[in-house]
N, C-alpha and C positions, 0 to 999 in steps of 0.2 A: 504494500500500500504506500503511496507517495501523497503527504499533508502538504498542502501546497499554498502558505501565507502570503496573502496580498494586501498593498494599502500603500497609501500615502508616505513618504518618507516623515521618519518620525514617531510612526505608529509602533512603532514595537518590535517589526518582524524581525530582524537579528538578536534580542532580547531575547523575545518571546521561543525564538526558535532553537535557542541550545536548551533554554528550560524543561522544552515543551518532550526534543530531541533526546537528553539524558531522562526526564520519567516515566517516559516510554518507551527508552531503550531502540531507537530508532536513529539510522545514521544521520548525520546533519549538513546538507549542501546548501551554501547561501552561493546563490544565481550569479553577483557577480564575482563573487572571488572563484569562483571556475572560470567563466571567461577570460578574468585575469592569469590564473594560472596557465590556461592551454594556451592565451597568446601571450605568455610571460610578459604583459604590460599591463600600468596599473589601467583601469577602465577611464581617468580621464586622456590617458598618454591615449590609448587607444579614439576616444572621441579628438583628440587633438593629432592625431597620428592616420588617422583611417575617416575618421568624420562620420557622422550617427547613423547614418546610412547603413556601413558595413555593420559598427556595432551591432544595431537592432540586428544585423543575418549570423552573426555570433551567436548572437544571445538566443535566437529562434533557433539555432541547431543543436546548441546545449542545454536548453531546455525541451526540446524534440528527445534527446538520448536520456535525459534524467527521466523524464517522462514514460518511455518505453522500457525503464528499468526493472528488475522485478523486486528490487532491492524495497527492505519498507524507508522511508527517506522523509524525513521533515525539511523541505524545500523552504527558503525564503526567497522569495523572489525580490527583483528592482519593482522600484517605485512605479517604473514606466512599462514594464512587461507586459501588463494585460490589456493594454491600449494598441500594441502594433501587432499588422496581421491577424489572427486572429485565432491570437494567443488565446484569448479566456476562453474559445470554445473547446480547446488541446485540452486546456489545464483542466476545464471540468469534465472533458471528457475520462481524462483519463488520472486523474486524484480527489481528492477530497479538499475544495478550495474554501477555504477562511478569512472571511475581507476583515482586517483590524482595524474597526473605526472608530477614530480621533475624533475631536470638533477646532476648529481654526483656533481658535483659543487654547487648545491644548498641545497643538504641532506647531504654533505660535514659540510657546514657551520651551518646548524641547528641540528647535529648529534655532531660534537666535542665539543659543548656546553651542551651537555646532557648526554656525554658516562655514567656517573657514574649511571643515572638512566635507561640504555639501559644493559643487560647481554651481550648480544650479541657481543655488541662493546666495554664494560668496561675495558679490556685488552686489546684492538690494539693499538699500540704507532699510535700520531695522524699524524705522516707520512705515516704512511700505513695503514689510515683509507678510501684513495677516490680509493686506488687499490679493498681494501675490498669491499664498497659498489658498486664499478662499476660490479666486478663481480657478487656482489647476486642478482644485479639488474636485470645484465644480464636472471642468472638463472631462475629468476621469473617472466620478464615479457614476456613471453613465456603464461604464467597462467592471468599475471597483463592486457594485447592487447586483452583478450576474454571478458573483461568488453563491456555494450552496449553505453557505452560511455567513454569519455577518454577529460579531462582537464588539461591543462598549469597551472601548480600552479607557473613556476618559476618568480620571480618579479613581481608578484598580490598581492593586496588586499587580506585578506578572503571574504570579502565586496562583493569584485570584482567576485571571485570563486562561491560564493553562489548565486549570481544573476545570474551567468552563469548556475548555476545548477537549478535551478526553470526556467528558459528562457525553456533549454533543456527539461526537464520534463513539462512543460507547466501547469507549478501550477500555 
């Protein structure tokens, strides 16, 4: 079985996904540190190196193989995964997809403490960092609501998230 966490950067998923990975005893692949590994660059050298194009055909064939795996596997996916091609139909075809959802106020606050290790957001003065995220949230949970399930991360536990995630999945 492959658990396959999506959401918003910010929300949790690398957190949530060694927690969720060691109480389940299930192997732990976060989406882009493979990518970086099999093209030994980190993923912005790769967007600064290849440009998002290639990226996104990376990241669609190493998520294609994690995917076909028969291995059980808590996947964390990029923030941007479920949005290109047509990813979220793969992932729920073939895992058990879990959308971790934030409110702009709470990837506000866990996002202006990280800009410098985020591309994305490393430039937005942090006044106009909760317009930014309101809107791409917007954009994407369009893509993020086709998960087979969907979890409150705001003022939880990971504790608290992770039991809720084996409750749901009935592990």
């Amino acid at each position: 079985m492959v658990i396959s966490l999506i959401g918003y950067m910010g929300c949790g998923k690398s957190h949530i996904s060694k927690i969720l990975s060691d109480k389940i005893n299930f192997k732990l692949i976060d989406l882009d540190k493979e990518i970086s590994r099999r093209n030994k660059l980190t993923i912005p050298e790769i967007f600064e190196k290849k440009g998002e194009i290639q990226f996104r055909k990376l990241e669609r064939e190493a998520l294609e193989e994690i995917l076909a795996s028969e291995e059980n596997v808590v996947l964390s996916l990029g923030g941007g995964t479920p949005v290109y091609y047509n990813n979220m139909e793969i992932i729920n075809h073939s895992s058990k997809s879990i959308f971790l959802r934030a409110s702009v106020s709470t990837l506000y606050e866990r996002l202006s403490k990280q800009k410098e290790k985020r591309p994305l957001i490393a430039n937005i003065p942090d006044e106009d960092l909760p317009e930014f995220i309101a809107k791409h949230l917007f954009e994407r949970n369009a893509f993020y609501s086709k998960a087979q399930y969907s979890i409150n991360t705001d003022s939880r536990t990971p504790e608290d998230i992770v039991q809720e995630i084996v409750e749901k999945l009935y592990l």
